[in-house]
Structures are given as C-alpha cells and as structure tokens.
Backbone as JSON, one array per atom type, in Angstrom:
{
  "sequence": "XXXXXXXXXXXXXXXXXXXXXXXXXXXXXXXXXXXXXXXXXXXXXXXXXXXXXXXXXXXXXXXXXXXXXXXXXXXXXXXXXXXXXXXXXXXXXXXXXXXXXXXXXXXXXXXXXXXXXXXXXXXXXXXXXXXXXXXXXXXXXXXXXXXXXXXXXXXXXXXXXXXXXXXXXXXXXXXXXXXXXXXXXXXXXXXXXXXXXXXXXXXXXXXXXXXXXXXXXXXXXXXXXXXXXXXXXXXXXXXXXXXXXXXXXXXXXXXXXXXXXXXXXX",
  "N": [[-5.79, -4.93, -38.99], [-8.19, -7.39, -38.17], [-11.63, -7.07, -37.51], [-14.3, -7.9, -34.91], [-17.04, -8.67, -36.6], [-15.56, -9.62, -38.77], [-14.14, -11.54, -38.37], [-16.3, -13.33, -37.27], [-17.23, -14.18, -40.2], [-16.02, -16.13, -40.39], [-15.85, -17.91, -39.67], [-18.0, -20.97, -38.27], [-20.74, -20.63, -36.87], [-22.03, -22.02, -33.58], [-24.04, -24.43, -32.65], [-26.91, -24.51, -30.6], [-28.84, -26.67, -28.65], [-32.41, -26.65, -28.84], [-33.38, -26.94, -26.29], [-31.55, -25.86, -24.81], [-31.45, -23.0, -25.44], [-34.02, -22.33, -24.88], [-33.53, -22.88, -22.04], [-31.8, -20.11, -21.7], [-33.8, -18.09, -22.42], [-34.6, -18.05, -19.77], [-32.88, -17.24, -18.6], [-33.28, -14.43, -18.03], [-35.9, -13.89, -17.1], [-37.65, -13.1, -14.29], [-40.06, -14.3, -13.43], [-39.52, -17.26, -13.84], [-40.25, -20.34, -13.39], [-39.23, -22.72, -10.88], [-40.44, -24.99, -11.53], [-41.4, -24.68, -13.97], [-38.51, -24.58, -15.35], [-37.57, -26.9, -15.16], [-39.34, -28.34, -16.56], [-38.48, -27.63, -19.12], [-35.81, -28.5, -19.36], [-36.41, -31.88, -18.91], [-37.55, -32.06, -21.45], [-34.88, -33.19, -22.75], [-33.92, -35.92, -22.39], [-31.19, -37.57, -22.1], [-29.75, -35.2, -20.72], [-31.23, -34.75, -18.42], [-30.64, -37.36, -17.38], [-28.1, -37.18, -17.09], [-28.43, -35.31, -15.36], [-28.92, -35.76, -13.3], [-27.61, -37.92, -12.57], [-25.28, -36.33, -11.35], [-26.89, -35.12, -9.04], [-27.67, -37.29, -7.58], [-24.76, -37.86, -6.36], [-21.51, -37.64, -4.54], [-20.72, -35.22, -5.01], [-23.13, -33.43, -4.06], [-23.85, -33.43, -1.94], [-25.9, -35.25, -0.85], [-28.28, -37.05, 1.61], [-30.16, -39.16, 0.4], [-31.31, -40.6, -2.19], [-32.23, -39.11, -4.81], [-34.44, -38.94, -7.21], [-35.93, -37.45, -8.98], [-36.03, -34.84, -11.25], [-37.39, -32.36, -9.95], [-36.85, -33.0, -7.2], [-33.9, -32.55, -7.21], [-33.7, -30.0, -7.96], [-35.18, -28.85, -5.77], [-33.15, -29.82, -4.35], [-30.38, -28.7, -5.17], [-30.77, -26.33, -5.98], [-32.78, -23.86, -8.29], [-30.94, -22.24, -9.89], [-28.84, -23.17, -9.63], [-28.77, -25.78, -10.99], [-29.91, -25.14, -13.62], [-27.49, -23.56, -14.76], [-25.57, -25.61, -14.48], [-27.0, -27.65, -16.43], [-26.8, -25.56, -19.08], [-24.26, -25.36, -18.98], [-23.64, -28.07, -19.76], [-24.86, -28.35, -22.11], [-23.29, -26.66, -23.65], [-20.97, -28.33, -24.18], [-21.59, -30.06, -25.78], [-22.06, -29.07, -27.75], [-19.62, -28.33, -28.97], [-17.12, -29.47, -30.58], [-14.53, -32.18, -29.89], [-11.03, -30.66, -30.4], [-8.04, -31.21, -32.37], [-5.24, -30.89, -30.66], [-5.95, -29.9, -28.45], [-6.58, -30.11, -25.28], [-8.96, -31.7, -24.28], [-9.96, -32.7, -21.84], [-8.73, -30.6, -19.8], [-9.22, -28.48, -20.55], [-12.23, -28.23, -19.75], [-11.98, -28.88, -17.44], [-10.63, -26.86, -16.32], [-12.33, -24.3, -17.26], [-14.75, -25.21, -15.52], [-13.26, -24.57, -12.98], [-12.78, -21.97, -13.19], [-15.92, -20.79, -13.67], [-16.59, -21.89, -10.72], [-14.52, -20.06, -9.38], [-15.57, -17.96, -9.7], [-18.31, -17.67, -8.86], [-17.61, -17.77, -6.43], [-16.14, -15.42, -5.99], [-18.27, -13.86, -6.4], [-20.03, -14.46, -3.93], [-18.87, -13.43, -2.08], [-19.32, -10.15, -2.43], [-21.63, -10.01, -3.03], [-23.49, -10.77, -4.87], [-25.37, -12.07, -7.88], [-24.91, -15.16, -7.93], [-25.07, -17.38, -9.62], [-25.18, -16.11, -12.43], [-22.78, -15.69, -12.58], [-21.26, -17.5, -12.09], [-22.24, -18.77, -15.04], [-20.8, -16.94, -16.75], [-17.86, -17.19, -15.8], [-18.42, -20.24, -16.69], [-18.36, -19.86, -19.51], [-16.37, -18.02, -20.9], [-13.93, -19.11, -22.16], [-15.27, -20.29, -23.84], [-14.38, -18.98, -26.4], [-12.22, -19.42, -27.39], [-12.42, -21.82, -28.81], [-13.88, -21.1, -31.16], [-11.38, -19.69, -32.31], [-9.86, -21.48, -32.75], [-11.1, -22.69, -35.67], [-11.29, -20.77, -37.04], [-8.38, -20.1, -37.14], [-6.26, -22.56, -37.09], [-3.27, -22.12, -36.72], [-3.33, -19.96, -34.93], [-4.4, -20.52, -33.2], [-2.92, -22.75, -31.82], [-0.37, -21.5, -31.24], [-1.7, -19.8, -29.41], [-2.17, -21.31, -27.56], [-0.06, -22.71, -26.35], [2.2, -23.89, -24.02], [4.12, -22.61, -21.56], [1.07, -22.34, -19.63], [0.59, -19.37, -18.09], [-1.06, -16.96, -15.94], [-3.26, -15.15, -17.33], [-2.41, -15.17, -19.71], [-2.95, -16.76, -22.22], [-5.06, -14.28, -23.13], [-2.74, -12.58, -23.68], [-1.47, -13.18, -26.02], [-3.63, -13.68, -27.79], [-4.47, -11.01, -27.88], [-2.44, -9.95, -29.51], [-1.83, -11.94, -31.43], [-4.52, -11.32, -33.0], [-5.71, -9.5, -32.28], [-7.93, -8.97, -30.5], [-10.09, -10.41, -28.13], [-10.65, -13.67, -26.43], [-12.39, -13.8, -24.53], [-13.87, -11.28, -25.8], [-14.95, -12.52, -27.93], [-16.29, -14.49, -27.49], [-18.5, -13.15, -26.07], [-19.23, -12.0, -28.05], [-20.46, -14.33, -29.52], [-22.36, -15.33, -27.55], [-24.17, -12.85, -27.65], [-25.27, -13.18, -30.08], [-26.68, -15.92, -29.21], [-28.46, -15.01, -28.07], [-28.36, -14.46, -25.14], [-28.84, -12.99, -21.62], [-27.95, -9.01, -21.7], [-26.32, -8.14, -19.6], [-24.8, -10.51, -19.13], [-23.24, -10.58, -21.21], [-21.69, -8.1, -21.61], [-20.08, -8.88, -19.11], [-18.51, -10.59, -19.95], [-17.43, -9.18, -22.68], [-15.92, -7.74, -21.1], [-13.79, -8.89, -19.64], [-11.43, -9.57, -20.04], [-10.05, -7.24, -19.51], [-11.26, -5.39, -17.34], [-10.63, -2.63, -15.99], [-10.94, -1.02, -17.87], [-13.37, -0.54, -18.7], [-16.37, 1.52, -18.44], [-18.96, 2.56, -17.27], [-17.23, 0.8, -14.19], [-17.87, -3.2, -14.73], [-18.74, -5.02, -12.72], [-19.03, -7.77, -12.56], [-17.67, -8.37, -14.68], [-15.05, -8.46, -13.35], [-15.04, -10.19, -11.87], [-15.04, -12.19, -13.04], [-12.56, -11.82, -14.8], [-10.49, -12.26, -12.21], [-11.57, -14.79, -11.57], [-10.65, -16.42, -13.92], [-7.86, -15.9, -13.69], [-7.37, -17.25, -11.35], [-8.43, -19.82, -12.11], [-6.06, -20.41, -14.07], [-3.84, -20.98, -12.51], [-1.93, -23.19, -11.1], [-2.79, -23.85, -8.54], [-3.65, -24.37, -5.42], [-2.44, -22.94, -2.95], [-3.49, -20.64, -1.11], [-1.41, -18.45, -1.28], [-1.39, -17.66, -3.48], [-3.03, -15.44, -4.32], [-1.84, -13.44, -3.86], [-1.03, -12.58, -6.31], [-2.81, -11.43, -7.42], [-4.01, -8.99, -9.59], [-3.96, -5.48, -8.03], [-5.71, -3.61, -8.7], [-7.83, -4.74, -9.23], [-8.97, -5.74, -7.68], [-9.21, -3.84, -5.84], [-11.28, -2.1, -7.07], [-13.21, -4.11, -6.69], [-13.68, -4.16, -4.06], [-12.48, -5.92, -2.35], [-10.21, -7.91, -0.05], [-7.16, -9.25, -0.18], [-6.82, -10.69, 2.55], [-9.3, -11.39, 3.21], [-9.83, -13.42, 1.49], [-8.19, -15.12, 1.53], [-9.1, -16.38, 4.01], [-10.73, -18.64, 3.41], [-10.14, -19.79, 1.17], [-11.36, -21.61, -1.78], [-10.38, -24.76, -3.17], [-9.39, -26.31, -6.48], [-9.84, -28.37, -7.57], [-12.08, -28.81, -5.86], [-13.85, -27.6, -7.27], [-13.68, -28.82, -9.84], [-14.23, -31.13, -9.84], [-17.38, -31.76, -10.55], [-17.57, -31.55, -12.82]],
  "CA": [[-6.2, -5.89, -37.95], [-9.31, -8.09, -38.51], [-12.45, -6.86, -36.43], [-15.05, -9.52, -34.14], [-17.58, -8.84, -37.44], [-14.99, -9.8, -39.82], [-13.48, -12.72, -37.36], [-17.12, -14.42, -37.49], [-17.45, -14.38, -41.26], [-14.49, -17.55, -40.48], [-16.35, -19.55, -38.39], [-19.19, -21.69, -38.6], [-21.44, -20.5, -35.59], [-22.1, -23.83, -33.13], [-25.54, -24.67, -32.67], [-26.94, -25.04, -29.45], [-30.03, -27.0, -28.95], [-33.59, -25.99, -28.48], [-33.59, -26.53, -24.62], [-30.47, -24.71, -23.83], [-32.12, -21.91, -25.71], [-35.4, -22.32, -23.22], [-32.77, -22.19, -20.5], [-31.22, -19.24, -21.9], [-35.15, -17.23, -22.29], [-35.5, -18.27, -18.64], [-32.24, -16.07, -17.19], [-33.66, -12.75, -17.91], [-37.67, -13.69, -16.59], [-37.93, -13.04, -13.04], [-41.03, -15.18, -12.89], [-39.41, -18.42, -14.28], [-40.59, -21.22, -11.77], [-39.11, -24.34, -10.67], [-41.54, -26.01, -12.42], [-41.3, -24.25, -15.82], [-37.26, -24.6, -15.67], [-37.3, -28.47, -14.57], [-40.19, -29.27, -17.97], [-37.68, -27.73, -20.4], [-34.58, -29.78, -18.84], [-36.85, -32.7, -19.13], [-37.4, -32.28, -23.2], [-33.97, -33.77, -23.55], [-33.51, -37.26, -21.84], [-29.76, -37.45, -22.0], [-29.74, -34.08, -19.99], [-31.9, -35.68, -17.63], [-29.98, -38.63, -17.11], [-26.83, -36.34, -16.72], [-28.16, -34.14, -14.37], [-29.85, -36.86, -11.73], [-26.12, -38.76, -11.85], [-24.92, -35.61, -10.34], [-27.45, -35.23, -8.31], [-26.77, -38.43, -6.43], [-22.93, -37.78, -6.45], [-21.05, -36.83, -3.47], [-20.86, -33.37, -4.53], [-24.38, -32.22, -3.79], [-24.18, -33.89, -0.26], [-27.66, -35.74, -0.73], [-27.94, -38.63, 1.96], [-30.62, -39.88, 0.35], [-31.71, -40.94, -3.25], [-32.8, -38.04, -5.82], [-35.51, -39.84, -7.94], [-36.68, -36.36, -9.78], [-35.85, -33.22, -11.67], [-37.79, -31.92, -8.76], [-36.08, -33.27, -6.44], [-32.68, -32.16, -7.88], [-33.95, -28.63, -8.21], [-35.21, -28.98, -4.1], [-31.63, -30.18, -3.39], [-29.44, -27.96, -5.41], [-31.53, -25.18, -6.41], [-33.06, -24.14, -9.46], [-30.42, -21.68, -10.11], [-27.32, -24.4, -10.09], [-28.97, -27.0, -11.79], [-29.91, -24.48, -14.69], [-26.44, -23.43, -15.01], [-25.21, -27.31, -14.62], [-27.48, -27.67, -17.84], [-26.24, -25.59, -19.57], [-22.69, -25.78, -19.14], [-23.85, -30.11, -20.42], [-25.42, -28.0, -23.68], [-22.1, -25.66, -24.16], [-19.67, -29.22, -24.17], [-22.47, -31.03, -26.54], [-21.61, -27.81, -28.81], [-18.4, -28.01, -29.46], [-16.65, -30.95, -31.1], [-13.27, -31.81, -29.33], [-10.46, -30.12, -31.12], [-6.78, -31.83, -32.15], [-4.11, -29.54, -30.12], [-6.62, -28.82, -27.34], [-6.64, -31.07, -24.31], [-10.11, -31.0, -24.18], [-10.31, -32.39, -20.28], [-8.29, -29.51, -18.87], [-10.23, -27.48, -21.05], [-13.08, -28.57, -19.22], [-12.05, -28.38, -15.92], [-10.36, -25.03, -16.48], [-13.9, -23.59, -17.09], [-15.53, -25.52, -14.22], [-12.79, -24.08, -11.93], [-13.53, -20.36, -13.4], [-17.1, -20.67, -12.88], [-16.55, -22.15, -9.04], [-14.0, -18.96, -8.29], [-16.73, -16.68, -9.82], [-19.5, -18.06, -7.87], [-17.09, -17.89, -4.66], [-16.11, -14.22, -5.34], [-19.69, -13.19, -6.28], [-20.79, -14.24, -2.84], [-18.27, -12.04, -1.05], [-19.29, -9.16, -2.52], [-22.78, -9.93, -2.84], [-23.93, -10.53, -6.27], [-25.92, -12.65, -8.08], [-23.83, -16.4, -8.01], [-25.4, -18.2, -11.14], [-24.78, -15.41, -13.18], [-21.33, -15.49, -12.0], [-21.09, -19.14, -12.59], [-22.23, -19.21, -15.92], [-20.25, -16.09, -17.49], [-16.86, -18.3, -15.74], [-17.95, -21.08, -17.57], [-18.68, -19.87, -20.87], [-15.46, -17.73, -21.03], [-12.79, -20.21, -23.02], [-15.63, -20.87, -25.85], [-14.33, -17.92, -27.82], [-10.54, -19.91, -28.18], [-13.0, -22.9, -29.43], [-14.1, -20.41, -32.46], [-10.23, -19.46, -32.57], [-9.33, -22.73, -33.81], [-11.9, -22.91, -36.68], [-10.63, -19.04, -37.86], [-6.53, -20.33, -37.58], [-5.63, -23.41, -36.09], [-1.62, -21.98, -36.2], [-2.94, -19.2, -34.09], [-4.71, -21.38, -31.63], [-1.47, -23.5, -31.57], [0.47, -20.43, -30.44], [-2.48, -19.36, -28.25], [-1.94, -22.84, -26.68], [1.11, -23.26, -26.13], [2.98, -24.1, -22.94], [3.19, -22.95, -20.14], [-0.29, -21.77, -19.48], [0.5, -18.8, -17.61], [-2.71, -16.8, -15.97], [-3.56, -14.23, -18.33], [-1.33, -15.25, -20.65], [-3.84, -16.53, -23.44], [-5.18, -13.1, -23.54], [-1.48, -11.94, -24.24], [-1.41, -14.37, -26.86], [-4.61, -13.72, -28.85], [-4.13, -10.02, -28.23], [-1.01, -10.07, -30.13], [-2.17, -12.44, -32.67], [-5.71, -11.55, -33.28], [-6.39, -8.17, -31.96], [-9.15, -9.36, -29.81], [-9.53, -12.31, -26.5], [-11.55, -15.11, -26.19], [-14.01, -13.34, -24.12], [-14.88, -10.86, -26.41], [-15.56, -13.63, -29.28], [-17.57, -15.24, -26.68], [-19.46, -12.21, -25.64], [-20.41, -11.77, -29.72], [-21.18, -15.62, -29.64], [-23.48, -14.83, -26.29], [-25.0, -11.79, -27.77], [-25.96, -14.04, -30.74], [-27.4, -16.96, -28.9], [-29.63, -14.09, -27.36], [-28.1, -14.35, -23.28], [-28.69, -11.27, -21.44], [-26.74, -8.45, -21.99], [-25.07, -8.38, -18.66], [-23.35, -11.36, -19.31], [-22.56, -10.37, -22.43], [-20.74, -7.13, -20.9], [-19.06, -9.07, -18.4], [-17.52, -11.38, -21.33], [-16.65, -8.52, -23.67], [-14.63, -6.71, -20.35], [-13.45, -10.13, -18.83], [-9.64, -9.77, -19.91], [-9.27, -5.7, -19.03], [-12.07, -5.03, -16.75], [-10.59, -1.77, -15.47], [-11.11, -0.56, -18.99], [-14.61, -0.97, -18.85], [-16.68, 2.79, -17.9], [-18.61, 2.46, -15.85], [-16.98, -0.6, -14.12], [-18.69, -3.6, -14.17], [-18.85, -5.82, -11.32], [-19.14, -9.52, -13.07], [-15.94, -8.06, -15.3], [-13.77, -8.19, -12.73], [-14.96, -11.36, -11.06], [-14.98, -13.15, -13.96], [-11.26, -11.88, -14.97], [-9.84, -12.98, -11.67], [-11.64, -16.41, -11.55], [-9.55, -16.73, -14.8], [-6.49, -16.23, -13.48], [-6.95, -18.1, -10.11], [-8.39, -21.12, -12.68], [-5.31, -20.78, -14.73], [-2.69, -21.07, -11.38], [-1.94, -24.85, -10.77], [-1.52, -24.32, -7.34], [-3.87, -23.98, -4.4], [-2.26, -21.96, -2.12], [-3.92, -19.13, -0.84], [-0.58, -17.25, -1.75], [-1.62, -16.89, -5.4], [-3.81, -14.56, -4.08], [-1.06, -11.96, -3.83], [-0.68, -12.57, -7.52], [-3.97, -10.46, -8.61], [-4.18, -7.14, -9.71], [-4.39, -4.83, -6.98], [-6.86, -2.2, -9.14], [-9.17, -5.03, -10.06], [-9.55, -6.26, -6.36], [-9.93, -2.18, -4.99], [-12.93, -2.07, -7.58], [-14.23, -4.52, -6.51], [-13.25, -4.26, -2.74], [-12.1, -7.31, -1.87], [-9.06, -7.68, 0.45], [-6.74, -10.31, -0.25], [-6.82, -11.43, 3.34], [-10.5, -11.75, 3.46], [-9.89, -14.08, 0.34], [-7.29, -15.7, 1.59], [-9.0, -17.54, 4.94], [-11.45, -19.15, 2.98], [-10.06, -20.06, -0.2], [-11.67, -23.01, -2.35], [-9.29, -25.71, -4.39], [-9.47, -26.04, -8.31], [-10.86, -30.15, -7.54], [-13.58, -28.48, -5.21], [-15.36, -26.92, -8.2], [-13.59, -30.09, -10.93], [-15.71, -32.7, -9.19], [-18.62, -31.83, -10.84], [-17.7, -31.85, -14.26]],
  "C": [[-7.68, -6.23, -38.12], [-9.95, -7.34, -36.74], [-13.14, -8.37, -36.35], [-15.95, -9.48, -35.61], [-16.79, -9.93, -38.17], [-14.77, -11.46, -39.46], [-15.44, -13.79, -37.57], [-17.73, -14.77, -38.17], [-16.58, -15.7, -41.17], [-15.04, -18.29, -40.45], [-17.9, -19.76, -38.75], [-19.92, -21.51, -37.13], [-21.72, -22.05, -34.75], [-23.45, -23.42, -32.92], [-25.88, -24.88, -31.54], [-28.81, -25.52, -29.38], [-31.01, -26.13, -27.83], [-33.62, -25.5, -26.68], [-32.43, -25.63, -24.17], [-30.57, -23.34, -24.67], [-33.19, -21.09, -25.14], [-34.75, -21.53, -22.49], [-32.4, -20.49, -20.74], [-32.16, -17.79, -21.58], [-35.57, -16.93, -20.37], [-34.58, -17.31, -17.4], [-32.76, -14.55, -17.19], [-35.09, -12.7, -17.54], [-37.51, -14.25, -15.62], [-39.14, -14.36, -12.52], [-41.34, -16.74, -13.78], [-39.51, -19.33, -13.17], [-39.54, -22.16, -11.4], [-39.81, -25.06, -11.69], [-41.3, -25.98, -13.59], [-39.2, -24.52, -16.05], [-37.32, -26.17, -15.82], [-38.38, -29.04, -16.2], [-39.22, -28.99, -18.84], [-36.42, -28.41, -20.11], [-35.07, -31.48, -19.92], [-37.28, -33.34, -20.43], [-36.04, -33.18, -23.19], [-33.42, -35.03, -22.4], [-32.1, -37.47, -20.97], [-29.36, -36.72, -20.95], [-29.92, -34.53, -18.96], [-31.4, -36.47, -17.11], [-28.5, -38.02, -16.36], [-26.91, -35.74, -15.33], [-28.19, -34.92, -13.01], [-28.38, -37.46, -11.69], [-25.18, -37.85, -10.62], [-25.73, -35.41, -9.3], [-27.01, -35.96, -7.04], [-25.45, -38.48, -6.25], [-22.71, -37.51, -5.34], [-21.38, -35.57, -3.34], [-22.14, -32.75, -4.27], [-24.49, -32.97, -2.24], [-25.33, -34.59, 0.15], [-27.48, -36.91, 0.82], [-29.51, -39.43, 2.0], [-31.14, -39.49, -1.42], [-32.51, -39.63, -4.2], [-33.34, -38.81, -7.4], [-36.08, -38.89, -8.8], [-36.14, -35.3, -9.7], [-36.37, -32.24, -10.08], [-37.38, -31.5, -7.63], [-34.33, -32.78, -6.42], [-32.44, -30.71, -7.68], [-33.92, -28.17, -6.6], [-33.64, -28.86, -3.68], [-30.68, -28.77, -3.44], [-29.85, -26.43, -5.62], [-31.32, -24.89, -7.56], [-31.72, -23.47, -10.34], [-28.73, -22.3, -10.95], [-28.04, -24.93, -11.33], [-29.44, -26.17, -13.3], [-28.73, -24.46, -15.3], [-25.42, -24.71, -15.26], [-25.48, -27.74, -15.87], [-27.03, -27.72, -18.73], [-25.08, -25.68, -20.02], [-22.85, -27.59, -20.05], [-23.88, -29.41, -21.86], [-24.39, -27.22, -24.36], [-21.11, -27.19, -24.81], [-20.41, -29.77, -25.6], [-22.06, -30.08, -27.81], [-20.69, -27.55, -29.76], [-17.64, -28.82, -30.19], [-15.32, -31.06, -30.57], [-12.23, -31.59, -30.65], [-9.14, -30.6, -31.41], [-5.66, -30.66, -31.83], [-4.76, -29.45, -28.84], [-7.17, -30.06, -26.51], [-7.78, -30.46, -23.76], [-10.55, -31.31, -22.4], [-9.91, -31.23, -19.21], [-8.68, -28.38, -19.36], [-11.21, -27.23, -19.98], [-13.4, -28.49, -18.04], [-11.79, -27.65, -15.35], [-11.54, -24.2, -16.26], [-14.8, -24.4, -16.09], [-14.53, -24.54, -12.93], [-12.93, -22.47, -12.11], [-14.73, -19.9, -13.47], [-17.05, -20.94, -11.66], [-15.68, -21.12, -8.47], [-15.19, -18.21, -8.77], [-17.84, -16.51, -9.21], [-19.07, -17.7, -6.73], [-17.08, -16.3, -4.76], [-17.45, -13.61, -5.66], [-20.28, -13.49, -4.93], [-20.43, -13.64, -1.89], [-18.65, -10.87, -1.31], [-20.99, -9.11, -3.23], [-23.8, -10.16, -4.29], [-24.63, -11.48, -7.02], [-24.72, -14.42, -8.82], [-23.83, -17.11, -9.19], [-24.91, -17.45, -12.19], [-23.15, -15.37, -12.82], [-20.75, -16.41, -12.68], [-20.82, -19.55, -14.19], [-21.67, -18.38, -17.23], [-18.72, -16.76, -17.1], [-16.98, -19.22, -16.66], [-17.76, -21.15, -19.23], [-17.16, -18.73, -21.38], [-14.93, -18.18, -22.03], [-13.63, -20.56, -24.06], [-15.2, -20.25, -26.82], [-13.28, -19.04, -28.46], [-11.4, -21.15, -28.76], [-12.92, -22.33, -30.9], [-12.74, -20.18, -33.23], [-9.75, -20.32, -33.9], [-10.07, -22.84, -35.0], [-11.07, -21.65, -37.63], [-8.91, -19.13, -38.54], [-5.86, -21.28, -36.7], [-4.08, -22.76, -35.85], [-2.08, -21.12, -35.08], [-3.36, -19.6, -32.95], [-3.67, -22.5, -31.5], [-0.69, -22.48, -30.65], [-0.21, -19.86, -29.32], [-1.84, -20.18, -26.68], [-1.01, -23.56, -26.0], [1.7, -23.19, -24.9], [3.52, -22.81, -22.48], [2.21, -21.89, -20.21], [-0.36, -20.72, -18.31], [-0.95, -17.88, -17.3], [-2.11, -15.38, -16.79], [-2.52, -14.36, -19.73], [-1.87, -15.52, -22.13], [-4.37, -15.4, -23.96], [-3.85, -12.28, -23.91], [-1.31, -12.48, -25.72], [-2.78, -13.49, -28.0], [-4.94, -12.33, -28.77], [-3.68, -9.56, -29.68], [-1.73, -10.62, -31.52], [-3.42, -12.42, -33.75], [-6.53, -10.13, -33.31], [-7.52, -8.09, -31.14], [-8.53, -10.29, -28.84], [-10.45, -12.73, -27.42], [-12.6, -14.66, -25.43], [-14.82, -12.22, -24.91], [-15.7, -11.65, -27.86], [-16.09, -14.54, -28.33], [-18.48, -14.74, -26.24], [-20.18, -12.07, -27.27], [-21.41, -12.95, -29.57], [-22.55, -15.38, -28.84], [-24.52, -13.87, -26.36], [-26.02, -11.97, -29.23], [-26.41, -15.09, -30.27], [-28.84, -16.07, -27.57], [-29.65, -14.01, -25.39], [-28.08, -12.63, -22.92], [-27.62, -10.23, -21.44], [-25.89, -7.89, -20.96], [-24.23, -8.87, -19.06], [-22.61, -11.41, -20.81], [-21.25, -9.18, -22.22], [-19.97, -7.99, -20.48], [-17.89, -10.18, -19.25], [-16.72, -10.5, -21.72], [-15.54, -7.55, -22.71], [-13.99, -7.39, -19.33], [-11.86, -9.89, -18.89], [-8.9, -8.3, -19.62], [-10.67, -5.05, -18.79], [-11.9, -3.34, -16.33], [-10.79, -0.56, -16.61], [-12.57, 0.03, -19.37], [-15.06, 0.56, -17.68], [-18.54, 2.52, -18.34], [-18.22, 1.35, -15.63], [-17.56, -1.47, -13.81], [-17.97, -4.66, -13.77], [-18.37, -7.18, -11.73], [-17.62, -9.85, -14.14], [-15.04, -8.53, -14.18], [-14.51, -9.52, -11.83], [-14.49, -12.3, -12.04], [-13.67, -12.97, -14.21], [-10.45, -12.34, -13.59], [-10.26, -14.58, -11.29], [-11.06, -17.21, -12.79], [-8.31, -16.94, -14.39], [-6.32, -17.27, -12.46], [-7.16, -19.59, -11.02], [-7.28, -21.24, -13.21], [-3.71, -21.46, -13.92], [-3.12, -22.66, -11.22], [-1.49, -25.17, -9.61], [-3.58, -23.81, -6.08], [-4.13, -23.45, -3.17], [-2.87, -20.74, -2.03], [-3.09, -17.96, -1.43], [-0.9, -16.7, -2.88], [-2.77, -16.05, -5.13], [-3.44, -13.15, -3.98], [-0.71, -11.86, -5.48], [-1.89, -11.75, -8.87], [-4.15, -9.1, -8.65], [-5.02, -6.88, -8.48], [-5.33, -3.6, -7.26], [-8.17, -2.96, -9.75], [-9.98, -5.75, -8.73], [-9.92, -5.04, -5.33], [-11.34, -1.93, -5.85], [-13.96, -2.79, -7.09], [-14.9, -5.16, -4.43], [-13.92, -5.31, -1.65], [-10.59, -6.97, -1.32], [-8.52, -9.58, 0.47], [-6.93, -11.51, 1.13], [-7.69, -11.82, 3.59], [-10.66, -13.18, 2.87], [-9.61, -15.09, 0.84], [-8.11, -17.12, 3.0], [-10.53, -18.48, 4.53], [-11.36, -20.11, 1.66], [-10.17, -21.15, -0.45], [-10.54, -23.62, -3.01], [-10.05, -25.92, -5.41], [-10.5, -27.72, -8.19], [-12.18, -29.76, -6.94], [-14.27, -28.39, -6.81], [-15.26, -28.11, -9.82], [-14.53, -30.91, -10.88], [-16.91, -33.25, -9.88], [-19.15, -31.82, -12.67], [-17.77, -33.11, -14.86]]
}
C-alpha cells in the first residue's frame, strides 16, 4: 500500500499565490492587525474586487455601501474576510477537473466550513480556524485525481453518501482526502493545528489526545454531505464523536443552519 510520501511523488503540488501565503504567515501571529491583513489582500486586485462584491451582497447584511477593504474588514471582521480570501486563493489553485462537478464541489466545502464555524461556536473555539480547516478539507480528492483519475472516478461515484468518500479512498488508496490535504497544508506552511485537525478529520476518535477541530471538522463533513436540512440528520452522527466533544444532539438540533445559509457566499 502506497504511503502520503510516496502518493506526492504523483502529483504536481498546486501553487498558491504570494498573498494567500501572506494570509497564511498572518494565522499563527497574534499581533496581525487589520491594517497589515487588509494591505496584503489589496496586492491582488481581482481579490479585491471579489471580496468588496461580497461585501455589498445580502449576505453580510450591510445597509449601506462598503467602499473599502477597511470597511469590509469593520463589517465582517478581519477574521472572515481572511478566510473568504483564502478560500478565493484555494479555487484559483485548482484547475476544474472532468468527472468532478466542480460547483457542488464548491458548495460542499462552503457548507463544511459554515457547519464548522456553527459547531465551533457551541463549544467555544476559535470559528475561523474552524472555517478554514472545513473548507480546505476536499482539496486532497483534487490531488487524487492527478495520482489516478479511475480512482477518483470510483471515489466519485454516486450516491454521495456522508462519509462515504473516506470509505472509498480508504479502500482504494490507503489514506482520505484529509490526510493528503493535511500533507498539502503542512507544505504550504499553515499552522500545525490545522494541519492535525485535517490529518484526524475522517477518524477523529483515533486521534490521542483528542483533538477538538478533528471532530468538528469530521461532522461538518458529514452534515455537508446530507442533502437534507432537517434537523433529524442530526441523529445520524456518531454518538462518540459528539460525547468528545459534548455536544447534545438536542442542543444542535433547535438551532440548526441550512446548507444555502453558508452556499450564498460562494
């Protein structure tokens, strides 16, 4: 069985540009400003242009005109709009793939960063970081395809049960998708939290001591992968990865966000 070394002799690493490298320097220094986050944004135009459309969008609730990075940062805080960023600099990364419906790609990992953000604030934890270990999840199966398109065919394949890709690239690979996104992550130099909570995203309870962002991040997987709504799919998550991290379904349950809440914004 091929190890993650061996597995990223395949692949052609993706490149991510200069500024979402900035961004990247700026999650592990406490005394990154506003100011100093919002100039390296501002290196790349495009970005810029991207971020201010959301800005003014419904989803940040403005009711009035956002004219500046500044202003953007004021609204949403620096913390989102970082993570907003980069998630723009992860898509710019990747090239879309033939087999791989790259919009439900897309909104898959927006809706597994928006449960990870939701259950990091029940249980108290830092939300961005939450956010941006959800969204970066699903880049490993990107690398997949480069290594064996047949096995990202079979990865891929219908119906998209939750956890079911990790059954899949188990089986076929000996590895997930989050730990070939935690290597990727631990080569583009992100801190090594979120590198943990990658490499113990698809069997958190595995993980000694247990960590915290593991087990948010593996059930904002599954709830992204459910095509449903209902609070009920809430009885559908491991009951040893919601006592770790003690959460009670019913707490869950009279609050629970929809998959379009957190789409919106992609």
């Amino acid at each position: 069985m091929p190890n993650l070394t061996m597995f990223f002799e395949t692949v052609k690493l993706p490149t991510i540009s200069e500024v979402a490298h900035a961004l990247i320097a700026t999650l592990d220094n406490d005394a990154a400003s506003t100011k100093s986050v919002a100039a390296i944004i501002a290196r790349d135009p495009a970005l810029t242009a991207k971020l201010m459309r959301l800005a003014n969008s419904a989803r940040f609730g403005s009711s009035r005109n956002v004219s500046s990075l500044d202003d953007a940062i004021a609204l949403a805080g620096m913390a989102h709009i970082r993570t907003l960023a980069l998630a723009a600099c992860f898509a710019e990364s990747f090239p879309a793939l033939p087999g791989l419906d790259t919009d439900e790609f897309w909104k898959s990992s927006m809706a597994c960063a928006g449960y990870s953000k939701w259950l990091a604030g029940r249980i108290g934890i830092d939300g961005g970081e939450a956010w941006l270990a959800g969204m970066m999840l699903r880049l490993g199966e990107l690398l997949i395809y480069q290594a064996s398109p047949v096995a990202f065919a079979e990865i891929e394949q219908m119906p998209h049960l939750p956890g079911g890709r990790w059954e899949r690239e188990q089986r076929l690979l000996g590895f997930s998708e989050g730990q070939i996104t935690a290597e990727l992550a631990r080569r583009w130099n992100f801190p090594a939290n979120i590198v943990q909570a990658l490499e113990n995203s698809s069997d958190p309870m595995a993980a000694h001591p247990f960590c915290q962002l593991a087990g948010i991040t593996h059930l904002a997987s599954l709830l992204a992968d459910t095509p449903s709504d209902d609070p009920e799919i809430l009885g559908t998550l491991p009951a040893d990865v919601l006592a770790a991290l003690q959460l009670s379904r019913e707490a869950l349950a009279s609050r629970f966000p929809s998959h379009e809440s957190f789409s919106a914004a992609a």
